[in-house]
C-alpha positions in Angstrom: 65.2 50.0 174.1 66.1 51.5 170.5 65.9 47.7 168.3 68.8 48.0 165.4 68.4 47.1 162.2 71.3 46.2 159.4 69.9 47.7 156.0 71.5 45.4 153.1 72.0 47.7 149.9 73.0 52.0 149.8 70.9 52.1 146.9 67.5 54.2 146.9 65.5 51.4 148.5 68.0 50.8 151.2 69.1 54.5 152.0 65.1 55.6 151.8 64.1 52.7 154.2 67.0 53.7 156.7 65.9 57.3 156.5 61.8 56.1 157.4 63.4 53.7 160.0 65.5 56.4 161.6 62.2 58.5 161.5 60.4 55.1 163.6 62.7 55.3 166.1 65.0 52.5 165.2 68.5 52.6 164.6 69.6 51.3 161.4 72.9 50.7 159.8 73.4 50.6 156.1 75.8 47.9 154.3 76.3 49.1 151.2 78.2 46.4 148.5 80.3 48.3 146.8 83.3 50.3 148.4 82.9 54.2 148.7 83.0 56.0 145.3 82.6 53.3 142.9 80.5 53.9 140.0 77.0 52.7 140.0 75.8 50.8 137.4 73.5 52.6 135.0 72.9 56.3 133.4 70.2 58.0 134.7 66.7 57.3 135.8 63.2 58.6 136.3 61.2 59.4 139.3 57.5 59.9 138.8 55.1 61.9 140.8 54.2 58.9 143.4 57.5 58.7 144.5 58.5 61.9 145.0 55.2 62.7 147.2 56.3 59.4 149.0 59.6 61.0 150.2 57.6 64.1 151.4 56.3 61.7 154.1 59.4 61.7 155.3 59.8 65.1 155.6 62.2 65.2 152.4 62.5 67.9 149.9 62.5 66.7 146.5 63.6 69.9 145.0 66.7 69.8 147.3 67.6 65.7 146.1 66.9 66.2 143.6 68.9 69.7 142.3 71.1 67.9 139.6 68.0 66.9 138.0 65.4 67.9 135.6 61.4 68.4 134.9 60.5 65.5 132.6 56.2 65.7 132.9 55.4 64.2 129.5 57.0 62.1 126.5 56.5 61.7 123.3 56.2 58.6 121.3 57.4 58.6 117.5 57.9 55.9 115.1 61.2 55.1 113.1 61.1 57.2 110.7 60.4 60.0 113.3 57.0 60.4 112.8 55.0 62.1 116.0 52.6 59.0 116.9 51.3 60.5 120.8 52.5 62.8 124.1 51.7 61.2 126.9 51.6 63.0 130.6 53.9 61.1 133.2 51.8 61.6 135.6 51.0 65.4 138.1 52.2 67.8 138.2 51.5 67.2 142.8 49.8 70.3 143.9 53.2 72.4 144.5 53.9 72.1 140.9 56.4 68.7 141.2 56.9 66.8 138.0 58.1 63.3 137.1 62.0 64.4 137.4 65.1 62.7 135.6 68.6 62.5 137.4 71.6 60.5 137.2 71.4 57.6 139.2 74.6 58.8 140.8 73.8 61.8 141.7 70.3 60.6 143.3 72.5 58.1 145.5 74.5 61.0 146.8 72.1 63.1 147.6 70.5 60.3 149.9 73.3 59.4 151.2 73.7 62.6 152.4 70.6 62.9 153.7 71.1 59.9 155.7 74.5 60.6 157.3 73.3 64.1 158.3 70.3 62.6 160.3 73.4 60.1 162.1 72.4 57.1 160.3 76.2 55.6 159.5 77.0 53.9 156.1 79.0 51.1 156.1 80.7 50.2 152.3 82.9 47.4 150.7 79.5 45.0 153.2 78.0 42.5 150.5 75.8 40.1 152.2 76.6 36.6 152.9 74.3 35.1 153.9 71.8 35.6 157.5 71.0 33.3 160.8 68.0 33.9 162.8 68.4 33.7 166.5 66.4 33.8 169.8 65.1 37.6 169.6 67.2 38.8 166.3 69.1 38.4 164.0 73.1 38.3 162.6 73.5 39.3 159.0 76.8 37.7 158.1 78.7 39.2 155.5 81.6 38.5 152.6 84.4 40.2 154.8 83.6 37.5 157.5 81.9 40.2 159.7 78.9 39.6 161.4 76.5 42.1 163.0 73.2 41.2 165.4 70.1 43.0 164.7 66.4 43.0 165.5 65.6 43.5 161.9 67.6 42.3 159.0 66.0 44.7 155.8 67.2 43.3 151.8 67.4 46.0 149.8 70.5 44.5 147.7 68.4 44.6 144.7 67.6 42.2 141.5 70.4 39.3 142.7 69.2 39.5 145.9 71.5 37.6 149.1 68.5 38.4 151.2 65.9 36.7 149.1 68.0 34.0 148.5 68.7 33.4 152.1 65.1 33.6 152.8 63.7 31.2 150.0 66.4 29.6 148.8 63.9 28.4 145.7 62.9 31.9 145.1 62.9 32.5 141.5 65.8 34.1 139.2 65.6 37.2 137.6 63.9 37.0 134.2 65.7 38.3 131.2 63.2 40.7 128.9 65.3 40.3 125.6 66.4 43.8 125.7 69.6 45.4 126.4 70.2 48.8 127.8 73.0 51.6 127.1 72.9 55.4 127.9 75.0 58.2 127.2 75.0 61.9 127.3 76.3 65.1 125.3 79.4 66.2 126.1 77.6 70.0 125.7 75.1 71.6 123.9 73.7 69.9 120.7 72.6 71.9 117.7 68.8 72.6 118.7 67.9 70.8 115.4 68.4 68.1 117.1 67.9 69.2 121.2 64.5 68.5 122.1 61.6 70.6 123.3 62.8 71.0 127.3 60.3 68.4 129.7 59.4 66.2 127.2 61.3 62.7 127.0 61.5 61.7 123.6 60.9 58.3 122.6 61.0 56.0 119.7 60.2 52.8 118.0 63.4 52.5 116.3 63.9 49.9 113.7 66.4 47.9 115.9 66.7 50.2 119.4 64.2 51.6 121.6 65.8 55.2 121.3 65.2 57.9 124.2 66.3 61.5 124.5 65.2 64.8 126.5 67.5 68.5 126.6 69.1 68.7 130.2 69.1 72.5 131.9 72.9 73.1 130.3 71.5 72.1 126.7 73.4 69.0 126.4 71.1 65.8 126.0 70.6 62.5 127.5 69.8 59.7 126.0 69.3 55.6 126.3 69.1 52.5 124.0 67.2 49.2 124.3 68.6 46.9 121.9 66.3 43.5 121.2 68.4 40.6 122.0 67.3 37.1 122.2 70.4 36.5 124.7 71.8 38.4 127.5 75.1 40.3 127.2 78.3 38.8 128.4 80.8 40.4 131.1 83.5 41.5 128.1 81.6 41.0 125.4 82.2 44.4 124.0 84.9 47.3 124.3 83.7 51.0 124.6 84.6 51.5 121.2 82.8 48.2 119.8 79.9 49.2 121.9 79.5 52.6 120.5 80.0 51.6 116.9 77.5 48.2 117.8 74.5 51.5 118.6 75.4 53.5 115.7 75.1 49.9 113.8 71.7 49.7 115.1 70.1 53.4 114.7 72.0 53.8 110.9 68.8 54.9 109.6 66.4 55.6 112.0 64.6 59.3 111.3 65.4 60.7 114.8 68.8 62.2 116.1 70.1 59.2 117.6 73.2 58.5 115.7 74.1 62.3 115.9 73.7 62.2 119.5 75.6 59.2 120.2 79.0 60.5 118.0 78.4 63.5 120.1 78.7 61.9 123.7 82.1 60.9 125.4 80.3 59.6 128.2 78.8 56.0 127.1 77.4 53.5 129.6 76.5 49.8 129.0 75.3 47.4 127.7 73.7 45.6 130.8 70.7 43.1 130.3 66.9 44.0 130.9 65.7 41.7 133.8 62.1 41.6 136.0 61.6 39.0 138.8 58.6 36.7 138.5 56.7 36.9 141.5 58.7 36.5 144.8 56.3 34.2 146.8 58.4 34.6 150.4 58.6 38.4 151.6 59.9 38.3 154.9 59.7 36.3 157.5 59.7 37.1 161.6 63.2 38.7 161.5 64.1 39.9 157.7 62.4 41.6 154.7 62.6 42.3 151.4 61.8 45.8 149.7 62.7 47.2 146.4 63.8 45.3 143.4 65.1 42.6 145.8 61.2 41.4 146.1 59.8 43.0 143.0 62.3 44.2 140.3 60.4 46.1 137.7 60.8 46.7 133.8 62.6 50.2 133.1 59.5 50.4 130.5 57.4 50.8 133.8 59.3 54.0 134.8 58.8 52.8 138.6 61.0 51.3 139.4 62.9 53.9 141.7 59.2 54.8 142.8 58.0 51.8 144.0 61.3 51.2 146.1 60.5 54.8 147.6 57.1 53.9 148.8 58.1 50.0 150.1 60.7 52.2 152.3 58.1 54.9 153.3 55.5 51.9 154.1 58.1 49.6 155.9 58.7 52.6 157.9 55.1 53.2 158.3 53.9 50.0 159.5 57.4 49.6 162.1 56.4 52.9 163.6 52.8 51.9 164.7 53.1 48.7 166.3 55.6 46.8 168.6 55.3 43.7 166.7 57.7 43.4 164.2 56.3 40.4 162.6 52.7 41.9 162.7 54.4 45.0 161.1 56.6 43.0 158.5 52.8 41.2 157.6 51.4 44.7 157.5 53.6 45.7 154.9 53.2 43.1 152.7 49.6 42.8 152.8 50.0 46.9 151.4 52.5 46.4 149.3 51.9 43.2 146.8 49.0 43.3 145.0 50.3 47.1 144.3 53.7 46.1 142.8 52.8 42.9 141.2 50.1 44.8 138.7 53.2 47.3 138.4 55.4 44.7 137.0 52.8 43.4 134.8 52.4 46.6 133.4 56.1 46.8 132.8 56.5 44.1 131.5 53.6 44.6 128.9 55.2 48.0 128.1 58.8 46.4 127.1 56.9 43.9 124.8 56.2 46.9 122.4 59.6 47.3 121.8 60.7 43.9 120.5 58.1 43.5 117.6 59.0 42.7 114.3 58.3 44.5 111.2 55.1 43.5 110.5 54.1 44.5 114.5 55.8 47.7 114.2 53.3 48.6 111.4 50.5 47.9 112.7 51.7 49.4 116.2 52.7 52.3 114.7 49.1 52.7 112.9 47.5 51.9 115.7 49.2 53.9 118.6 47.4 57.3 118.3 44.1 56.1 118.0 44.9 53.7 120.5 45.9 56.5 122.6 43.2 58.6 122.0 40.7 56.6 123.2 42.8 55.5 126.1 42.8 59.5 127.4 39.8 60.5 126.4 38.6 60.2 129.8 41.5 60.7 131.7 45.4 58.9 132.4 45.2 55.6 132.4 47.8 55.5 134.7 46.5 57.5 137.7 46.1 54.2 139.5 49.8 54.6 139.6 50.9 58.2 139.8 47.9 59.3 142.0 48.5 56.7 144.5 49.6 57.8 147.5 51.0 56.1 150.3 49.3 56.5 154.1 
């Protein structure tokens, strides 16, 4: 008998795993939070190398998801006065020429979602998680509505505020605030190529008061995001699209790099929401439910893995469900391949924001200090292979 499973979240974790489970021979059913349509929080994000070659275990196309998209291999780092301090590869090319690739966040959802409802797998939307009992032989995932639904396998994938993990653990630990804030935005057309980057490198810099980040999209316009340091998260309402947008211009007034230019030159502003990673989860899963994604392990956006590492929990999950009977053995298996992984990711993350929050006195002596640094750190390869080269299987 085909065992069901209610997936809770339509984001990239959620629709990935549902694909990997469909492929297991399960039957899954996404509940997805928000209704049909609505916007998804966020600009755009960035899928390294290890992720994409995850989804080709699924027999995915990344080319194909990712059309709307872009080739971002390397970036380069510069200081605030716009000074080139190192280009770094992010990570590949795999050996059909894929690249790290940036896309909107929406667009990436779409494209899955897609995916997913061509291969039958049925979306339900407006289904935020209420809460979960476990019964004799299953499960029933209970949700806001006051709709319930029994299931063999109940799989949280509903991201950093979790209903899963909390029904699981209710001690599990809250997210943890990095002291940065995040904003992005984008060209409404082609920019004046004195200020357009070189095409496939994302541009970064140590601003005096924002991370700044920028890289030329196919059409020539440009997309960019912000980290603002700040010692306390943002408020719901604290600021007004126009007060936001004049707060960034406030904050790069003076920087050496394009970033107030390409800010007055962008309709399309998003943010600010907060900067949060999740200390580590200690409960996983238990006989019936599971966490993957950023519900068990929600990453820094200085990692860049985010999106990758909740590709290959799905593509694992999936992995581990197809070879054995046991779900619990299974839902063990997975763990046991999956945390040491993603716990030295978030580390690293988390390491990686720190850089952007030093004072003046740090920022000189990490901008002295960064291509020598980074020299010596490549001299005998990428540092980071042990995170684009991984591969799961």
């Amino acid at each position: 008998m085909t065992k069901n499973v209610v997936v809770a979240g339509g984001g990239i974790a959620g629709t990935v795993a549902a694909i990997a489970l469909h492929r297991a021979g399960f039957a899954p059913l996404i509940h997805e939070a928000h209704e049909r349509g609505a916007d998804e929080r966020g600009a755009f994000l960035t899928v390294a190398v290890n992720g994409l070659n995850a989804l080709r275990a699924l027999g995915l196309d990344p080319e194909r998801l990712f059309a709307a998209g872009f080739a971002t291999p390397a970036m380069a780092l510069r200081n605030a006065a716009g000074r080139h301090l190192a280009e770094l590869p992010l990570g590949g090319p795999l050996p059909d020429g894929t690249t790290t690739t940036t896309i909107r966040r929406a667009d990436l959802y779409l494209a899955l979602r897609a995916e997913a409802e061509r291969r039958g797998i049925p979306i339900a939307y407006g289904k935020r998680l209420a809460g979960r009992t476990v019964r004799p032989g299953g499960v029933t995932a209970h949700f806001e509505d006051g709709t319930e639904v029994d299931a063999d396998l109940l799989v949280g994938a509903d991201g950093l505020h979790s209903r899963t993990r909390a029904a699981l653990d209710p001690g599990a630990p809250a997210p943890r605030y990095l002291g940065l804030l995040n904003a992005g935005g984008f060209t409404s057309g082609p920019v004046d190529p004195a200020i357009a980057p070189e095409r496939g490198v994302m541009q970064m810099a140590f601003g005096r008061r924002a991370f700044f980040g920028w890289a030329t999209a196919p059409d020539g316009s440009v997309w960019w995001f912000a980290n603002p340091a700040r010692k306390h998260p943002a408020e719901p309402g604290e600021w007004s699209p126009a007060s936001w947008r004049d707060h960034l211009l406030e904050l790069v007034a003076g920087d050496g790099v394009p970033a107030a230019a390409l800010i007055r030159a962008s309709d399309e502003i998003v943010g600010p929401w907060n900067t949060w990673d999740l200390p580590r989860v200690p409960v996983w899963r238990d006989g019936r439910t599971v966490l993957i994604g950023d519900a068990a392990h929600a990453v820094s956006p200085s990692s860049g893995q985010g999106a990758s590492m909740a590709i290959e929990d799905a593509v694992t999950l999936g992995r581990c469900l197809a070879a054995r009977d046991d779900i619990a053995g299974a839902l063990a298996e997975y763990e046991g391949l999956r945390r040491e992984r993603v716990e030295k990711v978030v580390a690293y993350g988390r390491r990686s924001g720190s850089t952007k929050t030093v004072g003046p006195v740090g920022a000189l002596f990490r901008d002295a200090l960064t291509p020598m640094v980074m020299r010596l750190l490549y001299r005998k390869g990428d540092p980071q292979a042990w995170i684009h080269e991984y591969r799961v299987g």
